[in-house]
C-alpha positions in Angstrom: -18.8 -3.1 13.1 -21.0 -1.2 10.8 -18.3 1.9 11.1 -15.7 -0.1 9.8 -17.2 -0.7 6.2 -18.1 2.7 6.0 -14.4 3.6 6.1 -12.3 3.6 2.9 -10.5 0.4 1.9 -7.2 1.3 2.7 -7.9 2.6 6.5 -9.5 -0.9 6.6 -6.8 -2.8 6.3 -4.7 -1.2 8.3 -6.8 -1.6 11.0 -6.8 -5.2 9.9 -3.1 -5.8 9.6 -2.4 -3.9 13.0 -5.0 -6.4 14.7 -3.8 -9.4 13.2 0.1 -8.4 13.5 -0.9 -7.7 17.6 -2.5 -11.6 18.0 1.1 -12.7 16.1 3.2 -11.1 18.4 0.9 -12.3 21.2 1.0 -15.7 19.9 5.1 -15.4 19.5 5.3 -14.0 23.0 3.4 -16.7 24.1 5.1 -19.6 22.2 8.7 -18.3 23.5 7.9 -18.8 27.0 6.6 -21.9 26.2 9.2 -23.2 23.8 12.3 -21.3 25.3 13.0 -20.6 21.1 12.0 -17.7 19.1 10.7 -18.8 15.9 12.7 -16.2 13.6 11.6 -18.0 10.5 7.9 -17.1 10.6 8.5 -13.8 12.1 10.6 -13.0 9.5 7.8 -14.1 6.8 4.8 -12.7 8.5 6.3 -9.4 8.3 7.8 -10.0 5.0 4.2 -10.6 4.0 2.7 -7.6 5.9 5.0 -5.2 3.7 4.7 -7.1 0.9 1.0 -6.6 1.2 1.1 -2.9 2.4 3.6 -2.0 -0.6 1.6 -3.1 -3.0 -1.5 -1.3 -1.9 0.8 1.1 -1.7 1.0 1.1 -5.4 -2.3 1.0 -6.5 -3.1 4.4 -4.7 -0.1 5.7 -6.3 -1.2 3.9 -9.6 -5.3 5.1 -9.5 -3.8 8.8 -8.5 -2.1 8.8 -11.7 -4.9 7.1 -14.0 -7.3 9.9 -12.5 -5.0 12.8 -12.8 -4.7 11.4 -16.3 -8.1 11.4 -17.2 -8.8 14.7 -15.7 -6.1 16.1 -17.9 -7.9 14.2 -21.0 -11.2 15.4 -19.9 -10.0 18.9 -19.2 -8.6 18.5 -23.2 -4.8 19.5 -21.7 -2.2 17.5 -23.9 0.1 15.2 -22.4 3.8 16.8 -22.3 5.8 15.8 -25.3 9.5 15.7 -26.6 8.8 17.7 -29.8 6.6 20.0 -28.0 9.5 21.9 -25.8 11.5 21.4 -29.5 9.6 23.6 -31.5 9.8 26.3 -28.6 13.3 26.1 -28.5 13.7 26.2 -32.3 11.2 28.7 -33.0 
């Protein structure tokens, strides 16, 4: 268990939402054969959920790549790109 929280956040919950998505379809499996009806309204929101959840983590890497790249460029002293930058090499 100690292995786990060693490993970054993100491979963390994967490992999470691949356990807990096996148990659902497990639990769906089992509640068709008893029910005889699939239950497509909580499939469809479990997984809505999952993607929901794995897009937006999805974002934040993307977001703290671009914050760090950011900061490295400020820390590096590079100026951002800029509009009148690429105007005054044109003009001049």
């Amino acid at each position: 268990m100690k292995k786990i929280f060693d490993m970054r956040f993100a491979n963390q919950v994967i490992i999470i939402v691949g356990i807990s998505t096996a148990l659902f379809i497990i639990a769906q499996f089992v509640s068709f054969l008893i029910t005889k009806q699939e239950q497509a309204e909580l499939i469809r929101w479990y997984f809505t959920a999952v993607v929901i959840q794995c897009g937006v983590m999805m974002m934040k890497r993307v977001t703290e790549v671009i914050v760090a790249r950011v900061k490295k460029k400020e820390k590096l002293g590079i100026p951002p790109p800029s509009d009148s930058d690429n105007t005054e090499e044109i003009a001049g």
